[in-house]
C-alpha positions as CSV (number, residue, x, y, z in Angstrom):
1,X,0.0,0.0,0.0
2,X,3.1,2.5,0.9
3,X,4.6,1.4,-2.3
4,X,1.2,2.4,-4.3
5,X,1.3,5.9,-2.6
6,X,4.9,6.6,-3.2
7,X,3.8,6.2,-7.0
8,X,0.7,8.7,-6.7
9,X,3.4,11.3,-4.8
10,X,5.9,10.4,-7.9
11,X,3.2,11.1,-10.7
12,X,2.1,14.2,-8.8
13,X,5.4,15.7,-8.7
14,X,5.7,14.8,-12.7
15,X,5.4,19.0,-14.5
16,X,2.7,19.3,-16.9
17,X,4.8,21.0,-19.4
18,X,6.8,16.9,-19.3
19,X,3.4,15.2,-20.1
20,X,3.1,17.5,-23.1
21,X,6.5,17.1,-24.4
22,X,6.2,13.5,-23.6
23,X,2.4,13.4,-25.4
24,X,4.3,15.2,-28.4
25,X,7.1,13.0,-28.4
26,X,4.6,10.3,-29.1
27,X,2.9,11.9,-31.7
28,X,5.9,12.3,-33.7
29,X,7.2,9.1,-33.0
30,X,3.6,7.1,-34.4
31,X,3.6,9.3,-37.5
32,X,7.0,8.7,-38.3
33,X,6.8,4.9,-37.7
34,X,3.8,4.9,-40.4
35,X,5.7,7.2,-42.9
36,X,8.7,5.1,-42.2
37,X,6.4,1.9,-42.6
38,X,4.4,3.3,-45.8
39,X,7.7,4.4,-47.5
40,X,10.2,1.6,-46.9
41,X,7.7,-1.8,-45.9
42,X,4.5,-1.6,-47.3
43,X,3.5,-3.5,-49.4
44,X,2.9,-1.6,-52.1
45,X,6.4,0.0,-51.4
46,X,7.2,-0.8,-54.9
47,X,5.0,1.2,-57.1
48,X,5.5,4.7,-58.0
49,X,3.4,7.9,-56.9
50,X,3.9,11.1,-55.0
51,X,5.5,10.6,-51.5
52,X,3.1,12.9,-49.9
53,X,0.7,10.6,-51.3
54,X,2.5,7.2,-50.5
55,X,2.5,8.4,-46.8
56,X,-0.9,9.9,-45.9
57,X,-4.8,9.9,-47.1
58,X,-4.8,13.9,-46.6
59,X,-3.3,14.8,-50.0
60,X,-6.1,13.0,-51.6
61,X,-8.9,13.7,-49.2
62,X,-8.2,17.7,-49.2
63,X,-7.9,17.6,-53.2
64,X,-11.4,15.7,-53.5
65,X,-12.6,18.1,-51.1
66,X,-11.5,20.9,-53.4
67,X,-12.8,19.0,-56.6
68,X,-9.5,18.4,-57.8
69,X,-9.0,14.6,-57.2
70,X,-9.5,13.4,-60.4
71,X,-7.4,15.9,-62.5
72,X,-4.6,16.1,-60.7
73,X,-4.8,11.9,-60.9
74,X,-4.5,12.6,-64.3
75,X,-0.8,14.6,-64.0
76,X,0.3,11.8,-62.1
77,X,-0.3,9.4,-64.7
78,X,1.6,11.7,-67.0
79,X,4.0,11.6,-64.8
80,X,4.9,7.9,-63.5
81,X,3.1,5.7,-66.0
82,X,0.1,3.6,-66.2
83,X,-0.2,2.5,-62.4
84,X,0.3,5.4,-59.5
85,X,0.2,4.8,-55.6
86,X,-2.2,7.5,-54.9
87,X,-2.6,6.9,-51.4
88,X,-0.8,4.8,-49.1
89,X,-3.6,1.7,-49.7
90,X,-4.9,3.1,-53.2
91,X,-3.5,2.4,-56.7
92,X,-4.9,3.9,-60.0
93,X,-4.5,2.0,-63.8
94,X,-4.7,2.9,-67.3
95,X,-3.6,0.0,-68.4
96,X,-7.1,-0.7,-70.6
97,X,-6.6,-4.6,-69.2
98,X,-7.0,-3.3,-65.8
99,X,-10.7,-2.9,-66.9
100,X,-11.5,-6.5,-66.8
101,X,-9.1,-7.3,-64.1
102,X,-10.2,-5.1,-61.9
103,X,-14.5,-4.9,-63.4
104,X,-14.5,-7.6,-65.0
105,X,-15.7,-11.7,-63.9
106,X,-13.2,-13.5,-61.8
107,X,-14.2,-17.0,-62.9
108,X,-11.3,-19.1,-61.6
109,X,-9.9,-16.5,-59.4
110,X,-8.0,-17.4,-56.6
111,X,-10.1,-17.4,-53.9
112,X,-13.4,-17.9,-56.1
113,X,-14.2,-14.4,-55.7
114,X,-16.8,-13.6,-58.6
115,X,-16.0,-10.1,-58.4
116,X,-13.8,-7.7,-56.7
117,X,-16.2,-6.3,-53.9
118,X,-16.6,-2.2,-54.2
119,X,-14.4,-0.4,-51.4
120,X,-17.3,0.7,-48.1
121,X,-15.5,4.0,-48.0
122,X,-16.7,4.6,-51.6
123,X,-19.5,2.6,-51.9
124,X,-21.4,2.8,-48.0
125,X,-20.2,6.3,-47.0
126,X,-22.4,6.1,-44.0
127,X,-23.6,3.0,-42.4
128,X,-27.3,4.1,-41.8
129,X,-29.5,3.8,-45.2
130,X,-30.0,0.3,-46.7
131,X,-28.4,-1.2,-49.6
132,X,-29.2,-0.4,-53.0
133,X,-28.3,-1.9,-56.1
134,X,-25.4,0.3,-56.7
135,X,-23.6,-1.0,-53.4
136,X,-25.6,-4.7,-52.6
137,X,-23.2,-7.8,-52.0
138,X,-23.2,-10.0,-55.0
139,X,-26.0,-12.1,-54.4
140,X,-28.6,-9.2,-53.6
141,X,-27.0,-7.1,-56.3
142,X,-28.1,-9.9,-58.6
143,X,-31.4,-10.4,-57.5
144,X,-31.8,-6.4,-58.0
145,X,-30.6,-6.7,-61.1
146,X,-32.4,-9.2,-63.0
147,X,-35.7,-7.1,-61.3
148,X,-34.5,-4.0,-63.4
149,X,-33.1,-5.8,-66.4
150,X,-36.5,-5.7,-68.7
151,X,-37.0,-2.1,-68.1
152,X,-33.8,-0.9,-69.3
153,X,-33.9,-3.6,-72.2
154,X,-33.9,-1.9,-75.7
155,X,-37.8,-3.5,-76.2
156,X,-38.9,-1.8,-73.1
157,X,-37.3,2.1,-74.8
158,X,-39.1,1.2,-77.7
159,X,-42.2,0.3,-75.7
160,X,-41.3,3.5,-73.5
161,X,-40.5,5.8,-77.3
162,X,-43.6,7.6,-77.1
163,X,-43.2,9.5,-73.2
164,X,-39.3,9.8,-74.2
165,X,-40.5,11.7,-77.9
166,X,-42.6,13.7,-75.6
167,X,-40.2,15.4,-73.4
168,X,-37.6,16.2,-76.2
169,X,-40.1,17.9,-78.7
170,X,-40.9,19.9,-75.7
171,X,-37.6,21.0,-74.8
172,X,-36.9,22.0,-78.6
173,X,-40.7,23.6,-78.1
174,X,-39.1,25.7,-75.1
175,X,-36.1,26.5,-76.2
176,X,-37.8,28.4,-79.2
177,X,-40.0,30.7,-76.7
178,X,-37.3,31.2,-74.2
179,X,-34.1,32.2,-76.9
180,X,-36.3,34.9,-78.3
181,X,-34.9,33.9,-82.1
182,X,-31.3,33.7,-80.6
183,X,-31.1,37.3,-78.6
184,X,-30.8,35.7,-75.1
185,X,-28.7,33.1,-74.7
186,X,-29.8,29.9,-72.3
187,X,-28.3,28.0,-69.9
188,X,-28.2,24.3,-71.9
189,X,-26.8,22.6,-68.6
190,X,-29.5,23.2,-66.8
191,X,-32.2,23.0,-69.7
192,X,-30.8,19.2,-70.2
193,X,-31.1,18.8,-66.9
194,X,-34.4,19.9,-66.6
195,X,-35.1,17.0,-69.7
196,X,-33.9,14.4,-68.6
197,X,-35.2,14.7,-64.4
198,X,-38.7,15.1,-66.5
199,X,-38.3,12.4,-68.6
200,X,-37.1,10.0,-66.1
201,X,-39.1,10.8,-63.3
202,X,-42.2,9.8,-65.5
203,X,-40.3,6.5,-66.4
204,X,-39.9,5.9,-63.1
205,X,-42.7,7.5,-61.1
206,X,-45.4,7.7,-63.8
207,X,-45.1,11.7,-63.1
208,X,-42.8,14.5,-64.0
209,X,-41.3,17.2,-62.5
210,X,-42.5,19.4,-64.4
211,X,-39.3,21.5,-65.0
212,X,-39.6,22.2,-68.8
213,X,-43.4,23.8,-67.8
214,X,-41.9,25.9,-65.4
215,X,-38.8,27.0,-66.3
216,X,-37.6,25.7,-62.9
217,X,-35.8,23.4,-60.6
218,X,-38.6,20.9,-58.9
219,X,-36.9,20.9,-54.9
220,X,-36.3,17.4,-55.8
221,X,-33.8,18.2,-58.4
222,X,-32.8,21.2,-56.7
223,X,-31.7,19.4,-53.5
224,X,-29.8,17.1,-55.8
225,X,-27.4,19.2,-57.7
226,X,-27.0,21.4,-54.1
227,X,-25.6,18.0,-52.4
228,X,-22.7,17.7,-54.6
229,X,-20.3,19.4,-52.6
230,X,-21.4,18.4,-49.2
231,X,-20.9,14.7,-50.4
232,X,-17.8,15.3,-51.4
233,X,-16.7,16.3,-48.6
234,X,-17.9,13.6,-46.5
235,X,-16.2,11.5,-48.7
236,X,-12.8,13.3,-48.2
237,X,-13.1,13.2,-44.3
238,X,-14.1,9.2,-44.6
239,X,-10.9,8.5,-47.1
240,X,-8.8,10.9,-44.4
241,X,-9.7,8.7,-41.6
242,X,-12.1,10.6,-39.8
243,X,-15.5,8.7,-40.9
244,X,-16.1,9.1,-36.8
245,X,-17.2,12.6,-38.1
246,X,-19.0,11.5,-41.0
247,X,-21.6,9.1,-39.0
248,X,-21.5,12.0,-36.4
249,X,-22.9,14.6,-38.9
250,X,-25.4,12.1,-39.9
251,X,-26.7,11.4,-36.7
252,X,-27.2,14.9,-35.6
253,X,-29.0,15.3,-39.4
254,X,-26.1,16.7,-41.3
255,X,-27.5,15.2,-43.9
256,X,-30.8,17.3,-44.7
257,X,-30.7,17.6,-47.9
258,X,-30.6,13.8,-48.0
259,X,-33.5,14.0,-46.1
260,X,-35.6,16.1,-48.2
261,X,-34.7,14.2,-51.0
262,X,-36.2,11.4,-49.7
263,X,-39.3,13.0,-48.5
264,X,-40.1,13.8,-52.3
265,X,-39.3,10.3,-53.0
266,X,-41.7,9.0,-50.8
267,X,-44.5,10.7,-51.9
268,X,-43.5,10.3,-55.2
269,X,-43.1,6.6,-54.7
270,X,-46.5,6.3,-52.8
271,X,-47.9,7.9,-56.3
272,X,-46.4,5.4,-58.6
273,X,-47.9,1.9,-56.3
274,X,-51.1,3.2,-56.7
275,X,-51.0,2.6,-60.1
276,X,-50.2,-0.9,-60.0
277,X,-48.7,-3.0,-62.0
278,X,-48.3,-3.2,-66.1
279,X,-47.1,-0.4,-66.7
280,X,-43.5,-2.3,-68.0
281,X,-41.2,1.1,-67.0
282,X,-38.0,1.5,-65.3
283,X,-39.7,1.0,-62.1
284,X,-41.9,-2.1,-62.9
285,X,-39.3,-4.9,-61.6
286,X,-38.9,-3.3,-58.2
287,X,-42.5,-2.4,-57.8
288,X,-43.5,-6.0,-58.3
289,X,-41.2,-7.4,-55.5
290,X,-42.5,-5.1,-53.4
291,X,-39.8,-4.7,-51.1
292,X,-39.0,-2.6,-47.6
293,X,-40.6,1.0,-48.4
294,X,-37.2,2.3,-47.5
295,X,-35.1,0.2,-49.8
296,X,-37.6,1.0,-52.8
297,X,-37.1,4.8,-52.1
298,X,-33.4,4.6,-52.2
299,X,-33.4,2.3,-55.3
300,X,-36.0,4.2,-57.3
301,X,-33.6,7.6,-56.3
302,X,-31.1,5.2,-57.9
303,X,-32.8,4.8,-61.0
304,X,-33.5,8.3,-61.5
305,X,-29.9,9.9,-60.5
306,X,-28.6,7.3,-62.9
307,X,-30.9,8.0,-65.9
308,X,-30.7,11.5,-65.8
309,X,-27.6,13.9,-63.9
310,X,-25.1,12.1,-66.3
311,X,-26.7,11.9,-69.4
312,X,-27.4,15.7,-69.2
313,X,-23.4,16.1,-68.2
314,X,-22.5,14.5,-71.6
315,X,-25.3,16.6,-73.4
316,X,-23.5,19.6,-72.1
317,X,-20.4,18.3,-72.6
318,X,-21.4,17.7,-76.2
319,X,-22.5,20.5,-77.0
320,X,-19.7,22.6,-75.8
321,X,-17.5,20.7,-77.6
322,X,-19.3,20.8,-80.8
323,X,-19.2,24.6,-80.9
324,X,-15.6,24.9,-79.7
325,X,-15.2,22.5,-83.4
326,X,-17.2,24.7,-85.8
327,X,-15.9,21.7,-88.4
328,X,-16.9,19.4,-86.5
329,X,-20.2,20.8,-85.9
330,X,-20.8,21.6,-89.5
331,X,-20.4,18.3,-90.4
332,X,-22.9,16.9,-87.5
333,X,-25.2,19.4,-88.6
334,X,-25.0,18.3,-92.6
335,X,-25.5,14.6,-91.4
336,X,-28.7,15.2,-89.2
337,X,-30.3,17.7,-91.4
338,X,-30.1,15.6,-94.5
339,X,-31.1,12.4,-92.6
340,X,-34.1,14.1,-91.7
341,X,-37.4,16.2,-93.4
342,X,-38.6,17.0,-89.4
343,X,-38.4,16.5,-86.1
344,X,-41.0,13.9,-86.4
345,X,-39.0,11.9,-88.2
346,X,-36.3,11.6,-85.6
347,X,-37.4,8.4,-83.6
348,X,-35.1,5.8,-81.7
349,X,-35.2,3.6,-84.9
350,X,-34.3,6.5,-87.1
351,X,-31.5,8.2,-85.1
352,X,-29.4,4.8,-84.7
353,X,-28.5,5.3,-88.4
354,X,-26.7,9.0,-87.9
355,X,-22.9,7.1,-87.3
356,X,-20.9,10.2,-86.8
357,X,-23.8,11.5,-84.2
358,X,-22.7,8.4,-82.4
359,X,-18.9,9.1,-83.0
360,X,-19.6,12.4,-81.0
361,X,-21.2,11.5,-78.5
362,X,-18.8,8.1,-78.0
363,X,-16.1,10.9,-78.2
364,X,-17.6,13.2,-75.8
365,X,-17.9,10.9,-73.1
366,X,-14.0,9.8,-73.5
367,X,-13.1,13.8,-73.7
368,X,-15.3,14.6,-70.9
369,X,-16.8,11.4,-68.8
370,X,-19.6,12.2,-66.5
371,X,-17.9,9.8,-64.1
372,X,-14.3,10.4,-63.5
373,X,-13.2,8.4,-60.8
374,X,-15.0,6.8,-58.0
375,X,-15.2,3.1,-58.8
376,X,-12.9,1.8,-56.0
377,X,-12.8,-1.3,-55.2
378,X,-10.9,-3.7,-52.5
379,X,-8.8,-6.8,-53.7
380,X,-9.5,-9.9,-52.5
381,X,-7.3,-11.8,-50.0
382,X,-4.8,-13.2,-51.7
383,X,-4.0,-11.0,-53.9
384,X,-4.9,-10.3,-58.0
385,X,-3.1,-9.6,-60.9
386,X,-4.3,-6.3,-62.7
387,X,-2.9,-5.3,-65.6
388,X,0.2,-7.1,-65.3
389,X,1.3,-6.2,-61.7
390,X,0.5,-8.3,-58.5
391,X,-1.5,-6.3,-56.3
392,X,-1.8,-7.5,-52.5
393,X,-5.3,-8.5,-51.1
394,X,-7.2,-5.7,-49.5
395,X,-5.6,-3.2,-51.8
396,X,-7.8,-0.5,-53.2
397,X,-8.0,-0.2,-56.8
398,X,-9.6,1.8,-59.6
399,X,-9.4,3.1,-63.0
400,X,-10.1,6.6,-63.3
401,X,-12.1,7.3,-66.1
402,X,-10.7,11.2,-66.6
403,X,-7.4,9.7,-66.9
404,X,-7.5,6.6,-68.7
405,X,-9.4,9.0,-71.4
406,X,-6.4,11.1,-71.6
407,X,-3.5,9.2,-71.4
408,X,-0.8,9.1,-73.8
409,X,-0.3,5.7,-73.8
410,X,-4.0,5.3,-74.7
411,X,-5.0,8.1,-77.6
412,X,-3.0,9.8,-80.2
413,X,-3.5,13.7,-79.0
414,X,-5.6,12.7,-76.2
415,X,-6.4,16.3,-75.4
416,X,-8.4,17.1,-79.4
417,X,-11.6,16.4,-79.5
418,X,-11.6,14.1,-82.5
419,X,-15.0,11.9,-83.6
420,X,-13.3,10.1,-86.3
421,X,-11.5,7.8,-83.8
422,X,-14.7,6.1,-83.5
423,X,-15.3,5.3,-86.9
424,X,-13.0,2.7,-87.8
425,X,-12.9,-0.6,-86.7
426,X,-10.9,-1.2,-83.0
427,X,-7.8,-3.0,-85.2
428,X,-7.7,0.5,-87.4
429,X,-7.9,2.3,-84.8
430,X,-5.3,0.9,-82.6
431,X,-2.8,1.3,-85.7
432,X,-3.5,5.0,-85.2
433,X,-2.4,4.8,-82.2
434,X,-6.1,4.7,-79.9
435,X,-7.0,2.0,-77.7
436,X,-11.2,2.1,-78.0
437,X,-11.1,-0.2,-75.6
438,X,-9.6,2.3,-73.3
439,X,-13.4,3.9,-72.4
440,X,-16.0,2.3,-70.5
441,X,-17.8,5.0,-70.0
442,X,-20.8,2.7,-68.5
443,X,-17.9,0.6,-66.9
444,X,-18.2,-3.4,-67.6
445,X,-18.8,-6.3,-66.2
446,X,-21.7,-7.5,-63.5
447,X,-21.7,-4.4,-62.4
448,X,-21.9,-2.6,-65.2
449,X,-24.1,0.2,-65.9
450,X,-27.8,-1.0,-66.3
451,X,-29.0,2.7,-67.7
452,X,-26.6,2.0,-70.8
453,X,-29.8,1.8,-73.1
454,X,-31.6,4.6,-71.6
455,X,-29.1,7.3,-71.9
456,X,-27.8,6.5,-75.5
457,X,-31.4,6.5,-76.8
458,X,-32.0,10.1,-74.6
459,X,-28.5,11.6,-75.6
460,X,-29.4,10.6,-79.5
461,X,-32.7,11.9,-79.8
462,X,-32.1,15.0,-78.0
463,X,-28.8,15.9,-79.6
464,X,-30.0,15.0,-83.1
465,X,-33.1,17.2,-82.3
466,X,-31.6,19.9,-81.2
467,X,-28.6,20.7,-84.0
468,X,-31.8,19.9,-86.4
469,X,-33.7,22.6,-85.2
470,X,-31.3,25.4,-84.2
471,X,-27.8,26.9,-85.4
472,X,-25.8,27.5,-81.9
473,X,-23.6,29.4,-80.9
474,X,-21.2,29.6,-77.9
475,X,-21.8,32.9,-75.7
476,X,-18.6,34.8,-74.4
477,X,-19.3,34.1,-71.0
478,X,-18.6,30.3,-71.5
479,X,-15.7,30.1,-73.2
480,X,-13.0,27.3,-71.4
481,X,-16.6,26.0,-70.0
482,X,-14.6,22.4,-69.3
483,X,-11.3,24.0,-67.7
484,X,-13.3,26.0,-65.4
485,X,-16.0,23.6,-63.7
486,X,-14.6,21.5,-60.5
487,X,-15.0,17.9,-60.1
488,X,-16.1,15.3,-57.7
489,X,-16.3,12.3,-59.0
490,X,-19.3,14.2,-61.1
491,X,-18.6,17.7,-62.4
492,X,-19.9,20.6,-60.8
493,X,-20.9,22.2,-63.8
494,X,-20.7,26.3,-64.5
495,X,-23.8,27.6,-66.4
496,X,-23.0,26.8,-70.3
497,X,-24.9,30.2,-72.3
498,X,-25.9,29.2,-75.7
499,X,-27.5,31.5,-78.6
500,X,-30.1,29.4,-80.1
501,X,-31.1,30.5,-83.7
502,X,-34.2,28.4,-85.0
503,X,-33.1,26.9,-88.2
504,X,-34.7,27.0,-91.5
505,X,-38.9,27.5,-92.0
506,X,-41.1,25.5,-92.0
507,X,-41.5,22.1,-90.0
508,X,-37.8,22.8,-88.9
């Protein structure tokens, strides 16, 4: 018992300024056993990247934060070839084989793992909300799935031709009472937003949002494109090890506009059961299972994010690149306009035959992907190879989409916009020095994207409709549109001004 005192007397009599030091000490000694441990013992000591980046999750967390991830990704590629260490855990490839071996079916594997499972941080930023069919295990993700597969089949758009016609002859309706015959330019981000959120939501809900009536954001949509930000940085605080934080902010409702979001779902979801069943849309599998309320609302938000927010990206992106390439956009122009006598005429069927439309657009979403980066996922125990290189189990791997579309081991002049590389065969084009193979755009394998159908047929029929019935042109105020918007993961697009000059008399 003396003895025991004598130690309470002895830590008494310890300063406070010698815990500090000694709490410092500490400090300095963890971080530098971890840098010392990231640097020269990891396993992943032997590929190449930034040392800041080999020794900490900041650097990547603060430049996702800032909506720079992705693009400075991109230099480091330039930099140290086709794989980069871009965190101390975290490779990026763009190798193109790194698609299937990271994406693609695993049969024989070591391991048996069908697939390599997406990365929690990525996939399940917070722990709360159910599953949905972006983030499911494999077997749910399956059953989910094979539920949706009918409604994003190409019979299902054709079934589904008529409410898609409707929303784009509206917009081309619009757009001719809101330009004023070209003297006001308009925002065509947010008017292809606007689009396809209407178009969708009636695929999905059996109502619209009504934002082509109104000439306005429904809250809905609104609470969407505000949330971009905020996600990201929840993201970056989960990747810098503080997802302690993240769950906190959730719990104490951090996460309002989440909230709101799924209010309007709700309702909107409530609207859409009434109706029954039959009505073969996007929503019909899901509606027929009849699953948890909760897990329908996140999977019909799902549905609607994926059908819509990207598909108007690449619109934009389109569109802005067309009329920073007057050639190329005379040439688009010549092709619809003698393909077609009126907008009538352009139909899902019709549209399929317009080959360098499709170049453009196939071009677009390699110059500018609506997804460009994001698709971590974890390697299995064990280990994999990807793209020629071993990689350790439990590594986190991706292929960045913004890189791997500009690399220079990939494209001849990756940085010109250049439709013609999709008009040869992959063998021709590969002598030219592009690797087609290089964008997956919709990403492959079983988790590929199921809305594949569904945007091509939306970005074709709009696109073709719109250089039909107008002659464009590119305001001053949105000029180096692409260099100025930030990224993360999606872009967080700047307005993109447009003077729209209806074309020809007539039926046009």
């Amino acid at each position: 018992m003396a003895a025991f005192e004598d130690i309470l007397s002895a830590g008494r009599s310890i300063s406070p300024w010698l815990c500090v030091v000694l709490a410092l000490a500490l400090t300095i000694f963890w971080h530098l056993s971890i840098t010392i441990y990231n640097v020269l013992l990891h396993p992943l000591r032997k590929f190449p990247g930034p040392l800041s980046q080999r020794i900490s999750w900041l650097p990547w967390g603060f430049r996702h934060a800032r909506g720079e991830q992705a693009l400075h990704t991109q230099t480091l590629h330039d930099r140290y070839g086709t794989v980069v260490r871009i965190g101390p855990n975290h490779l990026s490839f763009t190798d193109p084989q790194a698609w299937k071996d990271i994406y693609g079916h695993r049969i024989g594997a070591k391991g048996g793992a069908q697939e390599m499972s997406k990365c929690a941080l990525f996939a399940r930023p917070v722990r709360a909300p159910p599953t949905t069919i972006l983030n499911a295990d494999h077997d749910e993700h399956i059953m989910l799935r094979r539920a949706l597969s009918h409604g994003f089949s190409d019979s299902s758009m054709r079934q589904q031709e008529v409410i898609i016609v409707k929303y784009v002859k509206l917009l081309v309706e619009r757009l001719r009472e809101e330009s004023h015959g070209g003297q006001r330019a308009l925002n065509l981000a947010t008017w292809f937003n606007w689009t396809t959120f209407d178009l969708v939501s009636d695929l999905v809900f059996g109502e619209s949002f009504h934002c082509l009536e109104t000439v306005n954001y429904h809250p809905w949509v609104e609470n969407i494109m505000k949330s971009v930000r905020f996600h990201a940085l929840m993201l970056a605080l989960n990747y810098s090890g503080l997802g302690i934080v993240v769950q906190m902010i959730h719990k104490l409702g951090g996460f309002l506009a989440l909230s709101k979001i799924q209010e309007y779902t709700n309702s909107m979801l409530r609207s859409r059961l009434s109706m029954g069943k039959g009505r073969n849309d996007l929503f019909e599998g899901l509606a027929r299972k009849q699953e948890e309320w909760e897990k329908l609302g996140r999977n019909a938000t799902i549905l609607l994010l994926a059908g819509s927010e990207t598909t108007a990206t690449t619109l934009s992106g389109a569109v802005y690149l067309l009329l920073s390439h007057p050639e190329i956009l005379a040439r688009l122009t010549e092709e619809v306009r003698s393909s077609f006598n009126s907008l009538d005429d352009i139909t899902i069927t019709s549209v399929n035959r317009s080959s360098y439309l499709l170049a453009v657009l196939n071009e677009t979403l390699r110059f500018y992907p609506p997804l460009s980066s994001g698709m971590v996922r974890v390697v299995p125990p064990g280990g994999a190879e990807i793209a020629g290189h071993f990689v350790p189990g439990g590594t986190m791997v991706e292929v960045q989409h913004w890189s791997v579309n500009h690399s220079k081991e990939n494209w001849d002049e990756p940085w010109s916009f250049r439709p013609e590389r999709f008009m040869v065969s992959p063998e021709e084009a590969l002598k030219r020095g592009d690797k087609l193979e290089a964008v997956q755009a919709f990403s492959l394998g079983p988790r590929n994207c199921i809305g594949r159908n569904l945007a091509f047929v939306e970005m074709r029929l709009v696109l073709a409709s719109i250089i039909y019935a107008f002659d464009l042109k590119l305001a001053d105020d949105s000029q180096r549109w692409i260099e100025r918007q930030k990224n993360f993961n999606v872009w967080d697009r700047v307005p993109l001004n447009v003077h729209l000059v209806p074309a020809g008399q007539g039926s046009r």
